[in-house]
N, C-alpha and C positions, 0 to 999 in steps of 0.2 A: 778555680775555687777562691785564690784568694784575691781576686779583683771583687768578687760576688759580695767575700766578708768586708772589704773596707769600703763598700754600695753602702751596707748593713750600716758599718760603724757609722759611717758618715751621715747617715738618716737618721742614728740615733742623739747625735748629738746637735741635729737639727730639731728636733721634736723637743728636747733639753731646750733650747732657745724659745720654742715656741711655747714653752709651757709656762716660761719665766716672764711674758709679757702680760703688761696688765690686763691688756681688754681682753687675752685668752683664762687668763687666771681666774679672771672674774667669772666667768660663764662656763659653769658647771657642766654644760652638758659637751662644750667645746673641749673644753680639760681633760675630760672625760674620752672620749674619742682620741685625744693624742697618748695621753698616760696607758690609754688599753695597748695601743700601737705600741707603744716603747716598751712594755711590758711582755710582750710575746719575743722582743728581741735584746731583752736584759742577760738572760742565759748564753749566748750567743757571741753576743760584743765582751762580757766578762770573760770566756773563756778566750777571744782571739785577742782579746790587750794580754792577757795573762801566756800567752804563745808570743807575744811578738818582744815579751819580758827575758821567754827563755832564750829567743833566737839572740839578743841581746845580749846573755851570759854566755852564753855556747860561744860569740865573735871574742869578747873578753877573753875567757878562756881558752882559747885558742890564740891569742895573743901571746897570753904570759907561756903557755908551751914554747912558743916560737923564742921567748925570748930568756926564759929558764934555764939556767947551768945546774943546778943543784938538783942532783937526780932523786932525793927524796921528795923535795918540793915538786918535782914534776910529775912524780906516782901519784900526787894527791890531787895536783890537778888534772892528769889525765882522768881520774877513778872520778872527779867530780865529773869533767865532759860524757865521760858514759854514760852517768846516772842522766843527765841534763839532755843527752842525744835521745832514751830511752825516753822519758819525760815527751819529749816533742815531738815521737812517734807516737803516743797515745794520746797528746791531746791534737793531733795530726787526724786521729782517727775519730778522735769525739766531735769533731769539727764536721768530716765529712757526713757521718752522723747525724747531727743536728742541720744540715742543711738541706738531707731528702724531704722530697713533698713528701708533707705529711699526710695521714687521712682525716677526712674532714668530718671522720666523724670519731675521731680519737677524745674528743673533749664535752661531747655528749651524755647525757644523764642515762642511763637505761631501765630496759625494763627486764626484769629479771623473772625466768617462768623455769621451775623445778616439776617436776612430774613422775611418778612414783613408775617402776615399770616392771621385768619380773621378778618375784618375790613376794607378794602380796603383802598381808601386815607387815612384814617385816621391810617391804619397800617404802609403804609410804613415811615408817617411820625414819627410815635413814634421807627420806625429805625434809622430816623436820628436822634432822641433824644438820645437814646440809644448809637449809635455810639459817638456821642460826651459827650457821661458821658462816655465812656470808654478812649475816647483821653484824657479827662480832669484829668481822674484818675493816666493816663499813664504817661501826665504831670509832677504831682505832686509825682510821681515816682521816676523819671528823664528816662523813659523808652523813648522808639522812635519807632513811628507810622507809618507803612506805610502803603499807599492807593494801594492794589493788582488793586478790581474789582470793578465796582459801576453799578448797574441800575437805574438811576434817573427816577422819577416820575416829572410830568410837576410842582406839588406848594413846591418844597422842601424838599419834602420825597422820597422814596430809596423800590424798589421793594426789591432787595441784596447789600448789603455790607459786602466785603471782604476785612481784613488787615492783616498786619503785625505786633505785636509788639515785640520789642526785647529788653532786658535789665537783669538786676539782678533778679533770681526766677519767673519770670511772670508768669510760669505754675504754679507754687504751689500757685501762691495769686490770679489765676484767674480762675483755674481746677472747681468749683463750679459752675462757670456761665453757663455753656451748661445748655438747655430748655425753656421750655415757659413762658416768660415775659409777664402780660395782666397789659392792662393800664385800667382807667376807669375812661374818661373826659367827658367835652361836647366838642364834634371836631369845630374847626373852621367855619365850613362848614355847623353846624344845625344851623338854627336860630329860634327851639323851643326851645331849653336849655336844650335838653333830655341827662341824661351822657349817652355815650356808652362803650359798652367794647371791645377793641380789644385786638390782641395779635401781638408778632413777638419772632421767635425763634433765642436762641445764641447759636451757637457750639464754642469751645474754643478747638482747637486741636495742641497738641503739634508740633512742627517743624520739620519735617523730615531732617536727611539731607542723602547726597547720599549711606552713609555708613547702615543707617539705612534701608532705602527701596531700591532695585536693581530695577530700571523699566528698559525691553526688548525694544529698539527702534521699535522693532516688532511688540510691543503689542499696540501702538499707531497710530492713525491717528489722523491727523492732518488739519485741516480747515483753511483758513484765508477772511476774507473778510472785508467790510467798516464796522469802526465804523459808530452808529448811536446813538442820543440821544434823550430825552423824543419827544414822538409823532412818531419817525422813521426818524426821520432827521437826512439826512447824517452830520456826523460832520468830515469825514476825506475825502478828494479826492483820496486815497490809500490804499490800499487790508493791515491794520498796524493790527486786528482785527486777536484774534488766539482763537481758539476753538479743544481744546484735548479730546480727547475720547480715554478709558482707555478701548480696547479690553478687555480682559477679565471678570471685574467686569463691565463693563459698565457704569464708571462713568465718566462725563462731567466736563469739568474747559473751562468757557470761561473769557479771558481779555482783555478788548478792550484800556484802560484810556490812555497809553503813544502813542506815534505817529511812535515809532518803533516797527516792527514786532518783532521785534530779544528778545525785554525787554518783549513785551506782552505774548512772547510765552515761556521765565527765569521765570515771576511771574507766571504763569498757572503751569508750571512743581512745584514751591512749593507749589503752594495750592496745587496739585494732591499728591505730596508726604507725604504730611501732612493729606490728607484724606485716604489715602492706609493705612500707618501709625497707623491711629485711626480704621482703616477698623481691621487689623490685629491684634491689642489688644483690641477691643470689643471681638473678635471673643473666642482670650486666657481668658478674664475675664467670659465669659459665661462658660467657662470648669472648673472656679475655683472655687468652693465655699462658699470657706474661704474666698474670699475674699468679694463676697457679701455682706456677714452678717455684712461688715465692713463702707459701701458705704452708704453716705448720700443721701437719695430719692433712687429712683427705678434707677438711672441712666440712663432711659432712655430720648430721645430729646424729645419724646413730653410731658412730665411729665411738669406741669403745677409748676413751683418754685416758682414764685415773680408775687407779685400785687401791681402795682402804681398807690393809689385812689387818684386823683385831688383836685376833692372836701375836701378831708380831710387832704391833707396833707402829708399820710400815705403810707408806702411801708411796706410791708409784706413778708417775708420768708417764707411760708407753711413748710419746711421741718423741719425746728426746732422752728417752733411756733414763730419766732421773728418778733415785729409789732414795727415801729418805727416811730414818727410823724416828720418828719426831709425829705421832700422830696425833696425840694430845694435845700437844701447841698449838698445831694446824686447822685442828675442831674446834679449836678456841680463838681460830681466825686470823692465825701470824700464815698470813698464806706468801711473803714474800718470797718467802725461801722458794714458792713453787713459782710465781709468777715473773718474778727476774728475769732465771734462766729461758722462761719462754719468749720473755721480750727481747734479750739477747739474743738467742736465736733466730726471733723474723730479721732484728737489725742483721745479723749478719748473711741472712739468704739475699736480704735484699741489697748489699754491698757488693754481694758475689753477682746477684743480677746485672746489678749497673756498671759492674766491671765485663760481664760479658757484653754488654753492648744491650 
């Protein structure tokens, strides 16, 4: 490990020189290419200078024990060496850490698809709750939302919702959310006051871009007709409405929301490439097995993850037993408190993987 980080250091501080010379200074796009480099290994080199600081205090300290008569003075240095020992086993461990391959699609924009499921009105509107705990979340990100596809329901709520978000890591802080969300209120709608439980499922699918999936214009037909909105009202006087169908696999992307054909039928082409995408690495993760054993919950969509009880307050993780009485905050999109503990948990399956061999 630690020949690996001082490869690391040592390339960082080469990249440092090469950025300082002029003919690389000058030329933007060169600059550019070394600073991205140095930059993925800034988190990395800071923490192993700031480890080789402690192992540095720890030899000191160990010194003056060795050479200490004064049994008070030595309580204080021994109680420093502990803190300082404990110290260099956790960033020991942040080290091994950050040096697993990562996944390559951890720093992806995604496409984000919420879909209303049993419960009826009362589902699709806990999509729209949903949906906006995740703009909220996106927000306080500084991430950026966009509105692909929508099927509105007549009081507010969303048969599907389809977006876009894009910004710093979004897959890696949002990869957990695919599956089934159940709420459990009293809906609007009863007026005996019975809770009910409904559901609606998230897919969280990394962003394809053209490089990544090849679609055949062959393989596609293509549809357009009028948008229409809740009830079946027409809302455009123009065929703007585009509906893709993915020959081969048989999958469907329809967008209707913008009023030009040409934009509805750009955002179809990225959900579709973004589900091909997800299509084609389920397909590799079912071949792997190693990798499974690594994977929080069954991974699969309908696998029931989170429960939002009304009446209490309370949102639930099933996967790793986390119960949090905080639901209000959470709907208002401080979701770290749920997605932490999740990201700590793959780190540490995948610790115990590489330790088993």
């Amino acid at each position: 490990m630690f020949e690996k980080l001082a490869l690391i250091e040592r390339r960082y501080e080469e990249l440092n020189s090469f950025m300082g010379q002029p003919e690389i200074a000058s030329n933007p796009n060169e600059f550019q290419k070394y600073a991205r480099e140095q930059s993925e290994m800034t988190e990395i080199v800071n923490l192993y200078q700031g480890y080789k600081k402690l192992l540095q205090q720890i030899e000191e300290t160990e010194e003056i024990l060795e050479e200490e008569q004064d049994q008070e003075f030595e309580e204080l240095a021994q109680a420093e060496l502990d803190e300082l020992e404990e110290k260099k086993a956790k960033t020991e461990q942040q080290l091994k850490l950050l040096l697993l391959p990562k996944d390559l699609s951890d720093e992806k924009n995604v496409i984000l698809e919420i879909r209303a499921g049993t419960g009826g009105e009362e589902a699709a509107l806990f999509v729209a709750d949903l949906f906006r705990m995740y703009s909220k979340h996106a927000e306080r990100a500084n991430w950026k939302v966009d509105l692909l596809s929508s099927h509105p329901t007549g009081i507010g709520g969303f048969r599907e919702i389809i977006a876009s978000i894009e910004g710093k890591n979004v897959y890696s802080k949002l990869k957990f959310e695919s599956g089934t969300h159940r709420v459990q209120r009293v809906p609007e709608t009863e007026s005996s006051g019975r809770i009910h439980t409904s559901a609606a499922t998230v897919a969280i699918l990394p962003e394809a871009k053209e490089i990544d999936v090849e679609i055949d214009p062959n393989d596609l037909r293509v549809d357009v007709f009028r948008s229409s909105g809740p009830g079946g009202q027409s809302v455009n006087t123009t065929d703007s409405a585009v509906r893709i169908t993915h020959i081969p696999t048989g999958m469907v992307v329809t967008c209707q929301d913008e009023k030009s054909q040409h934009k509805n039928k750009a955002k179809a082409l990225r959900v579709l490439r973004a589900r091909l995408l997800d299509h084609l690495e389920r397909e590799q993760q079912q071949k792997r097995a190693k990798e499974r054993k690594v994977q929080i919950g069954s991974g699969d969509r309908s696998e029931r993850i989170r429960t939002y009880n009304f009446p209490q307050a309370r949102v639930t993780d099933h996967r790793i037993n986390l119960t949090l009485y905080r639901l209000d905050s959470i709907l208002e999109g401080d979701l770290d408190c749920l997605i932490d503990p999740l990201l700590e948990e793959e780190r540490r399956l995948i610790l115990e993987s590489e330790r088993r061999g």
